[in-house]
VOGU-3710 file (C-alpha; in Angstrom, 3 decimals, decimal comma):
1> xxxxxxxxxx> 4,876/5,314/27,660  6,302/5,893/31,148  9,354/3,524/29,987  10,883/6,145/27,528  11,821/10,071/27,660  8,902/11,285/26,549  10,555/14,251/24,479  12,192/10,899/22,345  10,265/9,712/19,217  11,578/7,070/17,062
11> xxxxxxxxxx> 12,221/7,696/13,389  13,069/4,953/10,660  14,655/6,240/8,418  15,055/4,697/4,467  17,946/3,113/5,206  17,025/1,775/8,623  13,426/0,203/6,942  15,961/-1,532/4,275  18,264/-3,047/6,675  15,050/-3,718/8,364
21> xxxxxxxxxx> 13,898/-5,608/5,689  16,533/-7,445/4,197  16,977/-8,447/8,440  13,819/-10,128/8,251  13,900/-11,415/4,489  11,671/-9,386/1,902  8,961/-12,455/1,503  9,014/-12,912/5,338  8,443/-9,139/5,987  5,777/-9,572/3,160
31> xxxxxxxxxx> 4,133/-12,643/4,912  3,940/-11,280/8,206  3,121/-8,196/7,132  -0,148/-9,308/5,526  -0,991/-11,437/8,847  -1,178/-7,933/10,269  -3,270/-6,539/7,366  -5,687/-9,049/7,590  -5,901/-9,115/11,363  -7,009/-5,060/11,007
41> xxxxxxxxxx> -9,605/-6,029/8,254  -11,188/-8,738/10,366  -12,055/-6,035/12,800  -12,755/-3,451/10,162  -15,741/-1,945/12,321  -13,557/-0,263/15,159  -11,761/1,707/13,145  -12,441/5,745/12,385  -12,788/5,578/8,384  -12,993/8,688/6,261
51> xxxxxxxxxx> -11,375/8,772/2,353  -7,853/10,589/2,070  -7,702/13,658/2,232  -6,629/15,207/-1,069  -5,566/17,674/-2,917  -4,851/17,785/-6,811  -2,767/19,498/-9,341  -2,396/19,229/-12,683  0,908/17,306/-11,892  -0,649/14,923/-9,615
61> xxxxxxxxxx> -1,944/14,318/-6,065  -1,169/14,500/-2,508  -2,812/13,209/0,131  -3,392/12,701/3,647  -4,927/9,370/4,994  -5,556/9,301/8,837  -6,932/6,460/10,693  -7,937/5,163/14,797  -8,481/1,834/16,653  -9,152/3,854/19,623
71> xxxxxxxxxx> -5,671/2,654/21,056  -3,714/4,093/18,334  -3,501/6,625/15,777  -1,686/6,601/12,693  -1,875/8,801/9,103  0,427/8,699/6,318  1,322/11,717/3,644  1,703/10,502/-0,079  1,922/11,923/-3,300  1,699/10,584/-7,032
81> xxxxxxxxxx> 3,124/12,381/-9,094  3,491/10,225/-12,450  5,402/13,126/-14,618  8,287/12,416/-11,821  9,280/9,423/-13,591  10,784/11,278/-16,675  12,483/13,625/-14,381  14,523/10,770/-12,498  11,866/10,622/-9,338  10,013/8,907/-7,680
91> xxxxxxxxxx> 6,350/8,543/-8,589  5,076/7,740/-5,060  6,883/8,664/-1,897  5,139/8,884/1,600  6,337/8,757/5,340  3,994/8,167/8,525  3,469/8,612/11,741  1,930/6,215/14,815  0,844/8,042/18,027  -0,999/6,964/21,456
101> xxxxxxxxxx> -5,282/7,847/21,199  -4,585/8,777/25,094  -2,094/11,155/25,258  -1,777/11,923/21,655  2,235/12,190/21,769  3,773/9,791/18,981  5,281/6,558/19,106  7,066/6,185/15,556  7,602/8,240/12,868  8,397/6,603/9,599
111> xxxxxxxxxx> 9,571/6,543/5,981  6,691/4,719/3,689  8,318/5,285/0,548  9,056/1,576/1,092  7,051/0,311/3,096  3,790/1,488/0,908  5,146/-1,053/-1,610  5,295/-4,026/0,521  1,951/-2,769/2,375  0,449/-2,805/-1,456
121> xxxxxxxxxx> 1,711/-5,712/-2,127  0,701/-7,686/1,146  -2,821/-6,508/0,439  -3,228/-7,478/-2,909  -1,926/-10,901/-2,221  -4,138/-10,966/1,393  -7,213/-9,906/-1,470  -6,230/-12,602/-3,907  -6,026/-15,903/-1,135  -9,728/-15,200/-0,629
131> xxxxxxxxxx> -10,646/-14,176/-4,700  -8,290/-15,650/-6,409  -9,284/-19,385/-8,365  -7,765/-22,382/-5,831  -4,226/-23,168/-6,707  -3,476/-20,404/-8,787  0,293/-20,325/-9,651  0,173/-17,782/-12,924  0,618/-13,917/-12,604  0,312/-11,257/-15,410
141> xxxxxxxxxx> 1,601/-8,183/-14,043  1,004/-4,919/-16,607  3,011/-2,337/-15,421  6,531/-3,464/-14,921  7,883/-0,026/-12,383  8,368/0,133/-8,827  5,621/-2,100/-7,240  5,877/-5,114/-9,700  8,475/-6,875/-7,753  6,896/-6,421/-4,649
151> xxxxxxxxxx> 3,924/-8,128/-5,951  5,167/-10,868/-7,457  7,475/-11,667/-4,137  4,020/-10,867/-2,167  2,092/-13,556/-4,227  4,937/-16,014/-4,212  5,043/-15,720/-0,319  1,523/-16,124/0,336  -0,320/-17,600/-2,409  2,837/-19,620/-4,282
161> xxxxxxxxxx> 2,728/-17,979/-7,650  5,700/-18,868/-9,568  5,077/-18,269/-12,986  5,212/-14,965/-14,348  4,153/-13,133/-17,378  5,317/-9,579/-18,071  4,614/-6,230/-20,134  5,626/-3,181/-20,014  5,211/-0,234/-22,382  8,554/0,541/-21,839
171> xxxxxxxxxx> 10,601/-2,706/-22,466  13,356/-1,537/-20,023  11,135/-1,315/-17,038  10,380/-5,036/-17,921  14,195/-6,097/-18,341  14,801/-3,816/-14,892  11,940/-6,175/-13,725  13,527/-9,683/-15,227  16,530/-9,069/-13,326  15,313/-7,914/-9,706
181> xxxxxxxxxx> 13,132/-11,091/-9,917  16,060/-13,725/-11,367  17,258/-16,059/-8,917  14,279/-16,003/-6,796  12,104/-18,483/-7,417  10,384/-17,449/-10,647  9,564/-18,876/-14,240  9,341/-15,456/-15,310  8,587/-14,646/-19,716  8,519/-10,927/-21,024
191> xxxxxxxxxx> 5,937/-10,271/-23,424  5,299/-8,199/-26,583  1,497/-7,350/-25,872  -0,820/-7,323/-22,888  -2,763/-9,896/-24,621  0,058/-11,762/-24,665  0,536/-11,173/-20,871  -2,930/-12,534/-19,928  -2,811/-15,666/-21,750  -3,665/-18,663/-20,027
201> xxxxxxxxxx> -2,644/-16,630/-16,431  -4,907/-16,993/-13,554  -4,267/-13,670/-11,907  -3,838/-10,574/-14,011  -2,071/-7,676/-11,902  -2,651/-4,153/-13,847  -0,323/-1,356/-12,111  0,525/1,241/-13,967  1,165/4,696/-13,504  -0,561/7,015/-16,127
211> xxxxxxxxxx> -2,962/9,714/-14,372  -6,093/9,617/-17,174  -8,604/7,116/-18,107  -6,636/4,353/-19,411  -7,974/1,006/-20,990  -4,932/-1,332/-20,100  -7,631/-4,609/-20,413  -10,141/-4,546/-22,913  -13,032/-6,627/-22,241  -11,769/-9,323/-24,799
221> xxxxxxxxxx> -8,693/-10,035/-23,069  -10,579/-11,358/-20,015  -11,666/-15,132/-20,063  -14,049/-16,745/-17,212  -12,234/-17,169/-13,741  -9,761/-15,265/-13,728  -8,728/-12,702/-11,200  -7,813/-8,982/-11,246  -5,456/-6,880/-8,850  -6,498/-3,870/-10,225
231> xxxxxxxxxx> -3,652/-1,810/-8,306  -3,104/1,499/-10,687  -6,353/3,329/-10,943  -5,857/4,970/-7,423  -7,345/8,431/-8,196  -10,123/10,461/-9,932  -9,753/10,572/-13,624  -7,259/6,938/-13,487  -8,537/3,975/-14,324  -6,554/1,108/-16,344
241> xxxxxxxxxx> -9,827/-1,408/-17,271  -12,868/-1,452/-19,950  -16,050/-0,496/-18,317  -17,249/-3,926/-19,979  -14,648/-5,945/-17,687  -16,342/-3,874/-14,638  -20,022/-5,314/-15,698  -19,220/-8,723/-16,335  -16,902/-9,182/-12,818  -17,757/-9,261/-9,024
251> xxxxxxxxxx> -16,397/-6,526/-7,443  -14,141/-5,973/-4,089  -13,341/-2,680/-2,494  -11,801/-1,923/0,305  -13,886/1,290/1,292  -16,580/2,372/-1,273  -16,599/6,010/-0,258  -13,150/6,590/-1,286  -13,131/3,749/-4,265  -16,252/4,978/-6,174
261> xxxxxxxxxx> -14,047/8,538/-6,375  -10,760/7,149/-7,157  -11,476/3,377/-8,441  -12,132/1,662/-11,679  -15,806/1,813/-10,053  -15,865/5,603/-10,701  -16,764/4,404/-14,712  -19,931/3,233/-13,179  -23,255/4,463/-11,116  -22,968/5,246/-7,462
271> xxxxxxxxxx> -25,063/2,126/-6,364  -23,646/-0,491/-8,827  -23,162/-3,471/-6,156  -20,007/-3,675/-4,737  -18,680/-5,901/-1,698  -16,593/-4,850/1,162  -12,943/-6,689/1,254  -13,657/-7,297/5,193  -16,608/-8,540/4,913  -15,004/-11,798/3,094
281> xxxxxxxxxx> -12,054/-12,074/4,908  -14,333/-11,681/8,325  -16,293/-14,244/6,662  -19,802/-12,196/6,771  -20,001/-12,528/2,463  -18,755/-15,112/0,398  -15,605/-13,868/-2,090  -15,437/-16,718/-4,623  -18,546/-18,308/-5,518  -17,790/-20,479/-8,455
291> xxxxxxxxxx> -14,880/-21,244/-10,974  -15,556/-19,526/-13,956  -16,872/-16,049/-12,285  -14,145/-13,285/-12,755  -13,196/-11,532/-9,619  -11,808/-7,860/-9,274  -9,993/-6,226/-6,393  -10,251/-2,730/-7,290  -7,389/-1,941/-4,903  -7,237/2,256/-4,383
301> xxxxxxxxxx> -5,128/1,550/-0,854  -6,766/2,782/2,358  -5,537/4,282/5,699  -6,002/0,999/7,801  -3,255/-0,497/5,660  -0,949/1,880/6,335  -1,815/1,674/9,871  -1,343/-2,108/10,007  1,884/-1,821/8,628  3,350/1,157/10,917
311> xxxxxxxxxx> 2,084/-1,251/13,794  3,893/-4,124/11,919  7,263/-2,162/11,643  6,900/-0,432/15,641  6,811/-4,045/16,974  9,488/-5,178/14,782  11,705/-2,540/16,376  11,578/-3,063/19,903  15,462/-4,131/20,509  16,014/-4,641/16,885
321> xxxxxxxxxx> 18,314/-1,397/16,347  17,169/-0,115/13,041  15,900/3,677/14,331  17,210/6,858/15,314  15,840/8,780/18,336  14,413/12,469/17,379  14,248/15,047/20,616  10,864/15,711/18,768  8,232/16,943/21,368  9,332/19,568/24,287
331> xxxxxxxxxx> 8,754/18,326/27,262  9,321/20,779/30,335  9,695/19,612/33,629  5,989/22,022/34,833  3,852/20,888/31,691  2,591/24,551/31,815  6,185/26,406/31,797  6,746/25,756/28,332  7,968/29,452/27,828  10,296/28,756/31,089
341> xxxxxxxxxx> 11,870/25,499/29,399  13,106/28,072/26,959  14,254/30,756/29,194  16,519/27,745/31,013  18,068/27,000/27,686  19,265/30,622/27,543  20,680/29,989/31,062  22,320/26,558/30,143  23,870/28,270/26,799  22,190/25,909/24,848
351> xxxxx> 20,793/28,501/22,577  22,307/31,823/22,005  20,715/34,707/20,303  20,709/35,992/16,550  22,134/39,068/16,043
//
């Protein structure tokens, strides 16, 4: 940290993580992204883990979600809010922050608005190359808003999927969905049912936004050896599938603490098996076992994703031009004159008194 002012923090800003972004290309960003993701999971154990903090209102939820490697720090503030969407906002928005263990002063500060949609995304599609059935090229995605692009670009980049079916309860967020994704790559049909969605897909993708127990699959809509992203049900009282779909599938969490309170797993008993997303990808369990079993990623999102992805984006920046610097910390010249830096101000005129 010696190479820097100290007193300098830098902050990327909405527009500097798009032109960051479209710099790098969305399903690069996406790929590399992931190869982060997965590097933090394969060392799962070093990390402080602890479920977000959170705190709900009748309108929704926001939360806090801190995480260590011992080297670094990093949280991130979120909300959901899903009323937001009928009052032309945003459901989600976030921003983070990225500081040193040893000194504690911090080393990025930024939006995650975006960046929580890629980081979704890149984990669902890091989930799915280890659960999903070999060669699977066929997405459902239920829930057509503001993270179904990302993960069909995600599962494109890193798994191939090029065929996509799509429903939406609202047909416009499918259309809006159509044409973000034409041109791209895609075989892409919009659908009048969820059944329809499902049929004959390999990967079914629920993510919608609704905050109450929903039943977006019923347990009749779910053949042998198929695979769910389960990305909506992210809080208590939100779920999107059956309870029967739950019995009859092997289960993936990312941290059962936190997913057996916000996860489709809160429909079921505390000690209903469940098996750790690292694990697998550290290869300690098995994911897959056999081609007809149906495999679920009950995705809720967890801290070390976020934290992955703030490292991602600080090493992206070094030279790259797409921050501001923010005189954030004070830093006096006598660490204990901190009152003194203020009287000098005075002096220098560089702060003049309210009358």
């Amino acid at each position: 940290m010696t190479d820097r002012q100290l007193n300098i923090v830098p902050f990327v800003s909405v527009d500097h993580m798009m032109k960051l972004v479209l710099s790098i290309g969305v399903e690069t960003f996406l790929t590399e992204l992931a190869g982060y993701i997965e590097e933090d999971f394969r060392r799962w154990e070093v990390f402080d883990k602890t479920p977000r903090v959170a705190s709900h209102s009748r309108d929704g939820v926001i939360e806090l979600m801190p995480t260590s490697d011992g080297i670094l720090y990093g949280f991130k503030y979120v909300n959901g809010h899903p009323k937001n969407m009928k009052e032309g906002l945003q459901t989600v928005t976030a921003f983070g922050m990225l500081a040193d263990v040893a000194s504690g002063y911090p080393r990025l500060i930024s939006e995650m608005t975006i960046l929580t949609a890629l980081r979704t995304a890149a984990t669902s599609a890091v989930a799915a190359k280890y659960l999903a059935p070999e060669g699977s090229t066929s997405m459902a995605i239920i829930g057509n808003g503001a993270q179904a692009e990302f993960q069909a670009l995600a599962f494109k980049a890193i798994l191939g999927v090029d065929r996509l079916q799509l429903y939406d309860i609202d047909a416009a967020a499918t259309a809006k969905c159509m044409r973000n994704l034409k041109g791209l790559g895609f075989s892409i049909k919009s659908c009048a049912s969820p059944q329809e969605a499902v049929q004959g897909v390999a990967i079914i993708t629920t993510a919608t936004a609704d905050k109450q127990y929903s039943t977006i699959l019923t347990d009749n809509m779910v053949g042998s050896g198929v695979h769910i992203n389960a990305v909506g049900g992210d809080c208590p009282g939100k779920t999107e599938l059956h309870r029967d779909i739950l019995m009859r599938s092997e289960i993936f969490v990312e941290y059962p603490p936190q997913t057996r309170i916000e996860g489709e797993i809160q429909q079921l008993p505390g000690d209903h098996p469940v098996t750790e997303l690292w694990q697998v990808i550290s290869g300690k369990l098995p994911g897959r076992n056999h081609a007809g079993q149906i495999t679920l990623f009950d995705s809720v999102g967890f801290a070390t994703e976020d934290f992955s992805a703030l490292r991602y984006v600080h090493d992206k920046l070094k030279g790259a031009g797409f921050s501001e610097d923010l005189d954030l910390l004070a830093d006096p010249d006598e660490p204990r004159d901190l009152f003194g830096m203020l009287l000098r101000a005075q002096t220098k005129g560089l702060a003049q008194p309210v009358i």
